[in-house]
N, C-alpha and C positions, 0 to 999 in steps of 0.2 A: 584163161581163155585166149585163143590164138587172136593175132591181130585182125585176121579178116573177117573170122567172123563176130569179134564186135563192130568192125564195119559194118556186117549183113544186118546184123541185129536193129543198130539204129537205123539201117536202111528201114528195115520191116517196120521197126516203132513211127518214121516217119511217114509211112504211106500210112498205116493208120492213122496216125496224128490229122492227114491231108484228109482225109475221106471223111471223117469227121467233120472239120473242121467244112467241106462243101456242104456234109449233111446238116449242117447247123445254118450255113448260110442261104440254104433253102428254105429252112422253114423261117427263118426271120424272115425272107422277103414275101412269103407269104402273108405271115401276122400284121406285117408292116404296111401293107398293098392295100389292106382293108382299113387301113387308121383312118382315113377321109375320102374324100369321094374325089378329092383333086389328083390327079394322076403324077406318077413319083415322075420328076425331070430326068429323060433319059441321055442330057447331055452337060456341059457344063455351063456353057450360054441358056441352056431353060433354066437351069436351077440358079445362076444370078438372076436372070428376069422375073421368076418368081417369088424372090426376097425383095428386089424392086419394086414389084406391084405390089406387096405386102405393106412395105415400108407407105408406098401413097397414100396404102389407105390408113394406116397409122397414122399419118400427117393430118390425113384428109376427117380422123376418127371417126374410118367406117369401118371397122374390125371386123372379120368372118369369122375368125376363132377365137369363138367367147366361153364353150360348151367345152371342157376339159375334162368331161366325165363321158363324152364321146369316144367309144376305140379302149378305153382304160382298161376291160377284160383283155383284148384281142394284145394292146403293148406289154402287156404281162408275159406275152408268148416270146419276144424279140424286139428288138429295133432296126430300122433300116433309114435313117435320117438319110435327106440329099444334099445338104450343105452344113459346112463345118464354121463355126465362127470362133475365133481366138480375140477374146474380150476381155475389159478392162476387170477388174473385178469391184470397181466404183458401183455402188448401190442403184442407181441412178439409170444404170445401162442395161437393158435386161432384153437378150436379142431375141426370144420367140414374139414379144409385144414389140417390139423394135421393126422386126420382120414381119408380123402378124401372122406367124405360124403356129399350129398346134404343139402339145407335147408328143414326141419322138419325131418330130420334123427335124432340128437343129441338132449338130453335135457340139456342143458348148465347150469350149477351153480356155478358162480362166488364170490372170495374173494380173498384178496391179502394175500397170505401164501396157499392156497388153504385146509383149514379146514374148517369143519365141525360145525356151531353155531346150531340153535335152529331153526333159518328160512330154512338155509342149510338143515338139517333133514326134514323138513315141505315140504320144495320142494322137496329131492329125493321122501317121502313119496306117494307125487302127481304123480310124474315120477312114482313109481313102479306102483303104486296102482290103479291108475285113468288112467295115460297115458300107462300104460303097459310095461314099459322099462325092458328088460332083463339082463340088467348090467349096474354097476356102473360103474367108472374108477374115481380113483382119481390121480389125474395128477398133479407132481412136476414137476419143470424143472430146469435147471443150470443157477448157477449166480440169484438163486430168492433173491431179495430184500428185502421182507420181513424175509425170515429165516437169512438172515444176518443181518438185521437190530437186528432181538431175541438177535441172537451170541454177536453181540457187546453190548447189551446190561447188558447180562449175564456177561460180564466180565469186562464192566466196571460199573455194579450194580448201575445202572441209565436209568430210565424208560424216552422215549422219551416224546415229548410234544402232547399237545390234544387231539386226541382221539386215539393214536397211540398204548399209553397199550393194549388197548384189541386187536389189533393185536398180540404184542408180548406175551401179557401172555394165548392166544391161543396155540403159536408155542414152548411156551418155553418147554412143557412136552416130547416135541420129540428132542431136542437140553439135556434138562437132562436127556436123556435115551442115547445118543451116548457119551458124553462127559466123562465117565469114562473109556471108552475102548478106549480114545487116538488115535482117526483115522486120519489116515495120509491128512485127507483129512476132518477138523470138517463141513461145508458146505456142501458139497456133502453129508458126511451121514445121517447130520441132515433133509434133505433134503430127499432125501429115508425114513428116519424114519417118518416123518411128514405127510409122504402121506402114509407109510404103517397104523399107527397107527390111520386115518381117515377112510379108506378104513377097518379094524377090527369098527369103531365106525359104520359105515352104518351097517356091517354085523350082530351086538346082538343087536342095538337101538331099542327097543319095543317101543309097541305092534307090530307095521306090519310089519318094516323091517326084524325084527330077524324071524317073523314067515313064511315070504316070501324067505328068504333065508333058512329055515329048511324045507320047502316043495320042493326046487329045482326050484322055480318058478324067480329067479334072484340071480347073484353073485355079489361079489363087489370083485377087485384088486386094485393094488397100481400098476403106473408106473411115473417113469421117462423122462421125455422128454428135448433129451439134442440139444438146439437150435442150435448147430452149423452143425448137421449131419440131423437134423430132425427126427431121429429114435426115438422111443419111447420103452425101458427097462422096461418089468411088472418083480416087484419085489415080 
């Protein structure tokens, strides 16, 4: 086959691929539109303000989505979640009751430390791109395991067993960014810093993230989620 026309060819395969792929993402925002009666945020600032008010009422434990058998034929059709959360994957953290949103509200991305790898980026990527999510959140919480597991390590310069490095030397970059200003509190900060400096990594990650956050079309923040009160601190 000549060279140009395997050119045309994947041209042709990929206009189809595209027309698909809008015909799919039509009908999820339909299925999706009907999941609750609260209307999808159609900016990035609604759809933080909405995991906000959620989160109040979680504090406040006045939950609206309690009824998880609400929408369950219609989410069968698609999802069209409006916020993405990259979360710790500690038991303890669990961001639709966190936020007090239904299921196919949230796009969840789980890791213990709650950073950012290569699949992480892949999957917000899909969140932004494909599922349309308005905002990130990247969400630390107190007493994470993981970031003290880095701390301990960092100081006694001894990498844990099996496949536990690539945890810690994920975390360690935000544990050596607090640890020369002496905080009264090295855990806690490292901790905040860990999830701010993820929450900047979604924000320039090219091609799509960085250029989807330069158009105003999603944001990404850094908060805290401190288990004992259930509030949730955007740093």
């Amino acid at each position: 086959m000549c060279k140009d026309c395997s050119r045309n060819t994947i041209s042709r395969r990929g206009l189809v691929a595209g027309g698909f792929a809008l015909t799919a993402a039509a009908a999820f925002s339909t299925a999706a539109s009907a999941q609750d009666d609260e209307p999808r945020p159609a900016t990035p600032e609604e759809a933080l303000q909405r995991l906000k008010d959620g989160n109040a009422r979680y504090v406040a434990n006045e939950p609206i989505y309690t009824d998880h058998s609400h929408g369950r034929t219609l989410r069968s059709l698609g999802q069209q979640p409006f916020a993405a959360v990259v979360a710790c994957s500690d038991s303890r953290v669990v961001p639709e009751l966190i936020f007090d949103q239904g299921p196919g509200d949230i796009f969840v991305v789980r890791v213990a430390g709650n950073f950012i790898n290569e699949d992480g980026l892949a999957s917000l990527e899909f969140g932004a791109a494909v599922l349309g999510v308005k905002t990130i959140i990247v969400l630390g919480h107190s007493s994470c395991g993981a970031v003290d597991a880095t701390i301990k390590s960092i100081q006694d310069r001894e990498l844990p067993g099996g496949h536990l490095p690539s945890l810690v030397n994920a975390i360690r970059p935000a544990v050596y960014d607090v640890i020369p200003k002496n905080p009264p509190d090295l855990l806690s900060a490292a901790i905040q810093q860990n999830a701010k400096m993820n929450a900047e990594k979604a924000t320039v990650a090219t091609p799509i993230l960085s250029k989807m956050h330069s158009s105003g079309e999603v944001g990404s923040v850094a908060g805290v989620y401190e288990i004992s009160t259930g509030k949730v601190e955007f740093v």
